[in-house]
C-alpha positions as CSV (number, residue, x, y, z in Angstrom):
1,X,-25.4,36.4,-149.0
2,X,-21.9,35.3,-147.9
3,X,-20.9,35.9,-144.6
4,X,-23.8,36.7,-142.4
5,X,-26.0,35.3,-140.5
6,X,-29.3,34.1,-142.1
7,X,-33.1,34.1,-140.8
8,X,-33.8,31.0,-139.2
9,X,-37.1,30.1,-141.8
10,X,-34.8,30.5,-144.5
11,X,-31.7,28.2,-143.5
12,X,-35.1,25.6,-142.7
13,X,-36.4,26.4,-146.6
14,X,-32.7,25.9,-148.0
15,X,-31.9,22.5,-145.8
16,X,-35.9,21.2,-147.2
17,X,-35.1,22.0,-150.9
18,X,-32.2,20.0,-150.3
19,X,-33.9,16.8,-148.5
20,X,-36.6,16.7,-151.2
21,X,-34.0,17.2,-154.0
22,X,-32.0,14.1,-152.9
23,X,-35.2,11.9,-152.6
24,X,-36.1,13.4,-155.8
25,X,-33.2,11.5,-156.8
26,X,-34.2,8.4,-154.9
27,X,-32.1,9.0,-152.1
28,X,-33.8,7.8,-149.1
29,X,-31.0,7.6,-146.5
30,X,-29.6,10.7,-146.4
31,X,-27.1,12.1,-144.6
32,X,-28.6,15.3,-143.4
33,X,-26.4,17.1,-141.0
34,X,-22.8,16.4,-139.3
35,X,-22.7,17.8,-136.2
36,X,-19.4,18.5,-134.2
37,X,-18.6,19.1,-130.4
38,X,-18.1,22.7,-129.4
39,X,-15.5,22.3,-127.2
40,X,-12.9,20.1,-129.6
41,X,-13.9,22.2,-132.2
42,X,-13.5,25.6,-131.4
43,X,-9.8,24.0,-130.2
44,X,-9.0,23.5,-133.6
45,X,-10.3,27.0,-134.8
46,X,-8.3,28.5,-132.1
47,X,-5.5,26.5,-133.1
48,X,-5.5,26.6,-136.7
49,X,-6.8,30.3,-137.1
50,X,-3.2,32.6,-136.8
51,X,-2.3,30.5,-140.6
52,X,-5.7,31.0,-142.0
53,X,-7.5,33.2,-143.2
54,X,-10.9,31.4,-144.3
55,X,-12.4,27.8,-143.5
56,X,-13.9,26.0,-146.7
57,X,-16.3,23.2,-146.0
58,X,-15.9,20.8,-148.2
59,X,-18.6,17.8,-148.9
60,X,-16.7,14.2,-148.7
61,X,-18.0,10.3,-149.0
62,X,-16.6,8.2,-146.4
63,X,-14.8,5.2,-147.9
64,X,-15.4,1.8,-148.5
65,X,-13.9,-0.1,-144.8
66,X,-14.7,3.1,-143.0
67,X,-17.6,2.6,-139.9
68,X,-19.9,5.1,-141.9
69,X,-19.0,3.7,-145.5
70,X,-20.8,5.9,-148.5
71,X,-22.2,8.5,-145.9
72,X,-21.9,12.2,-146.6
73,X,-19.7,14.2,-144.0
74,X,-18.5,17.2,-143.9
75,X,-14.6,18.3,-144.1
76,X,-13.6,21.8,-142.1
77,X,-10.4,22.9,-144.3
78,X,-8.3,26.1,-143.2
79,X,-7.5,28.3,-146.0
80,X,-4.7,30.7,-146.3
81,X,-4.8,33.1,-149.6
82,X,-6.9,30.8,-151.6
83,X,-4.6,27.6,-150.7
84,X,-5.0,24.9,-148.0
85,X,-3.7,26.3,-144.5
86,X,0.2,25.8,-143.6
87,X,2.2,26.8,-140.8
88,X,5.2,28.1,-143.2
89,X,6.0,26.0,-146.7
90,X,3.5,23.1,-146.7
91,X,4.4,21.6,-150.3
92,X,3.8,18.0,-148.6
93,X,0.4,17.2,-148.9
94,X,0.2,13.7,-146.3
95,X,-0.2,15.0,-143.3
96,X,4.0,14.7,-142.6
97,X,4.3,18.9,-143.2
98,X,3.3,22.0,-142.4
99,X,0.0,21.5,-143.7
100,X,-2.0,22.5,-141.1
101,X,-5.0,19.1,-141.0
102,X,-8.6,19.4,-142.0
103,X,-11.0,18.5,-139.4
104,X,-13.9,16.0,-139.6
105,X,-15.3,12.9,-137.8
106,X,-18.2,15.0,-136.5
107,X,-21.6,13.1,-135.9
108,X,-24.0,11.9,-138.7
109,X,-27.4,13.2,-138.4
110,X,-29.7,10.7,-139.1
């Protein structure tokens, strides 16, 4: 299933198991999509894609202090051969190296 494009009825099924697992749960306020600008996105892609090979998205919490505390977002991480993106060496991992930087601060949807 990896890798392809899905039928539109059956991303809807897989994002509604999802909503009605989480209130299963009792969570009521849920984070249910992050949405990002075309435009500064695909900048990044462009950017970032000649070191990568793969984007993971990774789940994340914002922090307590942030605007959107304890909401869900999402994280867009290049990958190069199964390891976080760098433009050569890359062995520092805060943001001072050739790490190449995740992208994020997309929109909360609701």
């Amino acid at each position: 299933m990896s890798n392809r494009t899905i039928p539109v009825a059956e991303a809807e099924a897989m994002i509604q198991a999802y909503t009605d697992y989480m209130s299963s749960l009792g969570v009521n306020d849920q984070t249910q999509s992050v949405s990002f600008s075309t435009a500064p996105l695909l900048k990044w892609m462009t950017d970032v894609s000649p070191f990568a090979d793969e984007f993971r998205i990774f789940l994340g919490v914002y922090p307590p202090g942030s605007a959107s505390a304890g909401r869900i977002t999402t994280i867009i991480w290049p990958y190069s051969g199964g390891q976080p993106a760098a433009k050569s060496g890359g062995e520092d991992r805060d943001g001072g190296s050739d790490l190449l930087k995740p992208f994020n601060e997309g929109g909360l949807q609701p």
